[in-house]
Residue, then its C-alpha position, 0 to 999 in steps of 0.5 A: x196580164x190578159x191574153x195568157x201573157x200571164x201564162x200557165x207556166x208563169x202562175x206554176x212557177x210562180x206558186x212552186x216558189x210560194x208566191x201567188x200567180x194569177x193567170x191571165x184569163x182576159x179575153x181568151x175562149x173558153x178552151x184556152x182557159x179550161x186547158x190552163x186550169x186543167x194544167x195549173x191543177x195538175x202541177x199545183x194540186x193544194x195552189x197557190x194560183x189565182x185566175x182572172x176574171x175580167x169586166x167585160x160589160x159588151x160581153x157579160x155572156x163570156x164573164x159568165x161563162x168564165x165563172x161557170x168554169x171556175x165553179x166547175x174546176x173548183x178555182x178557189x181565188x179569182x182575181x177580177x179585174x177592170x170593173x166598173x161595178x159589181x155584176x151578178x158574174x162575180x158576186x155569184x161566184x164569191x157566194x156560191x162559196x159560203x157555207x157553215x163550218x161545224x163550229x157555225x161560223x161562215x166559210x168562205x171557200x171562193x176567194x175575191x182579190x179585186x184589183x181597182x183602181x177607184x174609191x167608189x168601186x173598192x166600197x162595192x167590193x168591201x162590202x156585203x153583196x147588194x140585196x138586189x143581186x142576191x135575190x136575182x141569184x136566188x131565183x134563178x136557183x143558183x144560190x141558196x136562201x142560206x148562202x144569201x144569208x151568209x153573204x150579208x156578213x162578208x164583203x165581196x172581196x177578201x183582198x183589194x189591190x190598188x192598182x196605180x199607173x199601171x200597163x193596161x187599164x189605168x187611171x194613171x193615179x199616184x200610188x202615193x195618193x191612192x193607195x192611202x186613200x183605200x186603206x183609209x176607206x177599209x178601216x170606216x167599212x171594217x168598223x162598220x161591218x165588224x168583218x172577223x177577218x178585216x180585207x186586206x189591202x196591196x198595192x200594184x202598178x209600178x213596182x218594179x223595183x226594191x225601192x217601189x216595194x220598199x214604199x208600197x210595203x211603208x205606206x201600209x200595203x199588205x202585199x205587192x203585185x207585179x205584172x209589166x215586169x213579168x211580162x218580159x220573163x221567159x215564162x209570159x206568153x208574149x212573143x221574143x220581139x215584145x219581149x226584146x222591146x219591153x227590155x229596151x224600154x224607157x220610163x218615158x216611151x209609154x202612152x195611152x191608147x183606145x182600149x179593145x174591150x170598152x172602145x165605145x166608152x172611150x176607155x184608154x189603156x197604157x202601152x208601150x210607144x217604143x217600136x211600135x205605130x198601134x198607139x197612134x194607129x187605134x187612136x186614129x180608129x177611135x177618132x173615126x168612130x167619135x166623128x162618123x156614124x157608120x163606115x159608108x160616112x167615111x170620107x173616100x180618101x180616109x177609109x182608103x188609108x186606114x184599109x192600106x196602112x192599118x188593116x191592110x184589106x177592106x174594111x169589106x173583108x174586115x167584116x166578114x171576119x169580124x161575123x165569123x168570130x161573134x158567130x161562134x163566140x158571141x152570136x148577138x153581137x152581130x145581131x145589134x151590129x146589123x141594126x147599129x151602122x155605129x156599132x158595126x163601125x166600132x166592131x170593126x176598129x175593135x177587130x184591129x185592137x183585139x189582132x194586134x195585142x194577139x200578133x204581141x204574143x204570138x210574133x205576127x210576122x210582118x206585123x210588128x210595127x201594130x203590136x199592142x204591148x200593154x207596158x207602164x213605166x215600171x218597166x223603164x225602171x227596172x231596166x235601168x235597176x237590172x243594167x248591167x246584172x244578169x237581168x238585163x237580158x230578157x232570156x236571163x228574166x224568170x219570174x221567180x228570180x224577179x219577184x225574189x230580188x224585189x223582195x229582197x231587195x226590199x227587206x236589204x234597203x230597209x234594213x240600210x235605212x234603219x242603220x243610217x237613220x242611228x247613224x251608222x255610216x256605210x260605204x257606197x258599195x254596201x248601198x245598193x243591192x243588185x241581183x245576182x244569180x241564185x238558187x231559189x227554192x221557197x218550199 
């Protein structure tokens, strides 16, 4: 979960329990992502962590230099997510890594796990690095001829997560139609490339229960990933009312929304619509960006209420806050703003969607009512499977004891079913499995 909902401590506890922890690196400074790796190092010194790295195709300049700092603190497993398309950032990272062993074989010392949800881009990450981006690298003498070489043998990613009707960004797609589809397509490029270690192939979005688990683990999954879920544990980074709503929810009380990072695509996202007016709200903005070419052909009356309603000042002040930011972070974005009335409109709109999954996390007194919660309808479900255990309060949920009883929950249902698939009847108390408390201690 991006914003550092997916937060250091999370990832820590995660890996101290085995398991692997992705920290949510998407669309924070550099400083706040330096500080997560220094800390998740420090409590984790032989891993397992992940971080994510994020498509960000209006700011390549901060996917960059995402990857400058993992190659300086030796990250070794990058999570990328949202990409449409391999960019130089990630393919860099992945081939910077390559190197011979002393036996002569290849060792791949940057792991890739991409998280996708789209055939054509899962064939990108499954196989070797374009030439076109290797040689860019190599000018530009951040790769080696040698490694150049190397990336020819081995795909960009080591693991593909596919990723169905998640929280965030989504294409809303079954897990039951896509996840057999990736898995298909991974072994045409396998025997065609003849990798030494095949890519593995996991699933995510809406596993949120043992029963999800149980489906992912038949259809082939080679892993399982969790992330609204874990947004309501204690360890996420996401503010105590976000977290007492996300507990409330229902399968039902999502939507899609205009996404922050990809506004003028028109990329949506799914969030939660319990408690909250932003999904409504962002899709107003979105609707004034498509019909207006700039904020002066506003109509009066319209402006005026999204001033009072959704940003609560002028769009004047909205500005002059928006400059402030890309100075520091971003100095071109204000550049072409100045000579694209619409792409100082969308900057912005996109000011409101970016404060208000912000406000989520940190608790914005006062502005509850905008908090944009990234949530799927797994939530809903693991609701009502944690009803009356001690999950059920989202100050009992940590995210160790979430992702055991999944797990375990899974292995008990399996073992169930092949009972009663050789006919042996079981009393109704033994069918189901609710989580109770217990000592968790992997390693």
């Amino acid at each position: 979960m991006a914003g550092g909902i997916a937060s250091a401590d999370l990832a820590i506890a995660i890996g101290k329990a085995g398991m692997l922890g992705s920290f949510g690196a998407g669309g924070l400074p550099p400083e706040r992502i330096e500080a997560a790796i220094q800390q998740i190092q420090q409590a984790l010194p032989q891993g397992p962590y992940a971080f994510n790295l994020i498509h960000s195709p209006n700011d390549t300049a901060m996917e960059r230099n995402t990857v400058d700092l993992y190659l300086k603190y030796g990250v070794k497993t990058v999570e990328a997510s949202a990409f449409l398309d391999l960019t130089p950032s990630i393919v860099y990272y992945r081939v910077a890594g390559l190197a011979l062993n002393s036996a002569n074989e290849i060792e791949i010392r940057h792991k890739v796990i991409a998280k996708l949800s789209r055939r054509e881009v899962a064939t990108k990450f499954m196989q070797p690095a374009p030439e076109k981006l290797l040689k860019g690298l190599v000018e530009q003498g951040l790769i080696t001829e040698l490694q150049a070489k190397l990336a020819a043998q081995v795909p960009i990613a080591d693991d593909i997560t596919v990723e169905a009707d998640s929280a965030g960004h989504t294409d809303n797609r079954p897990l039951v139609c896509l996840l057999p589809s990736i898995l298909s397509l991974r072994d045409q490029i396998q025997e065609q490339y003849q990798y030494s270690n095949p890519v593995r192939v996991g699933a995510a979005g809406g596993i949120g229960t043992p029963q999800a688990a149980l489906a992912a683990f038949a259809m082939g999954a080679a892993y399982v990933m969790t992330g609204s879920i874990n947004q309501s544990c204690v360890e996420a980074a996401a503010s105590a009312h976000t977290k007492q709503l996300l507990a409330q929810a229902d399968m039902t009380d999502i939507m899609m929304a205009p996404a922050a990072d990809m506004f003028e695509m028109g990329v949506r996202l799914q969030v939660l619509k319990r408690g909250t007016l932003f999904p409504v709200r962002a899709q107003k903005l979105y609707e004034l960006y498509r019909n207006y070419d700039s904020i002066e052909a506003i109509p009066g009356p319209e402006k005026a209420q999204i001033e009072k309603q959704i940003f609560r000042r002028s769009l004047e002040t909205v500005w002059e806050d928006t400059v402030t930011f890309f100075q520091q972070r971003d100095p071109t974005q204000i550049l072409k703003a100045n000579q694209n009335p619409k792409r100082k409109m969308a900057l912005i709109f996109r000011s409101y969607l970016g404060l208000s999954s912000r406000w989520s996390n940190t608790g914005e007194p006062g502005r509850e009512i905008d908090y944009q919660i990234w949530c799927g309808p797994t939530m809903g479900a693991f609701n009502d499977w944690v009803r009356g255990s001690y999950l059920a309060d989202p100050q009992d949920r940590r995210v160790v004891d979430v992702a055991y009883h999944i797990l375990r929950g899974a292995a008990f249902l399996y073992r169930l079913q092949s009972l009663q698939i050789q006919g042996l009847h079981m009393p109704k108390q033994y069918t189901q499995y609710k989580p109770e408390p217990i000592q968790v201690d992997f390693l």
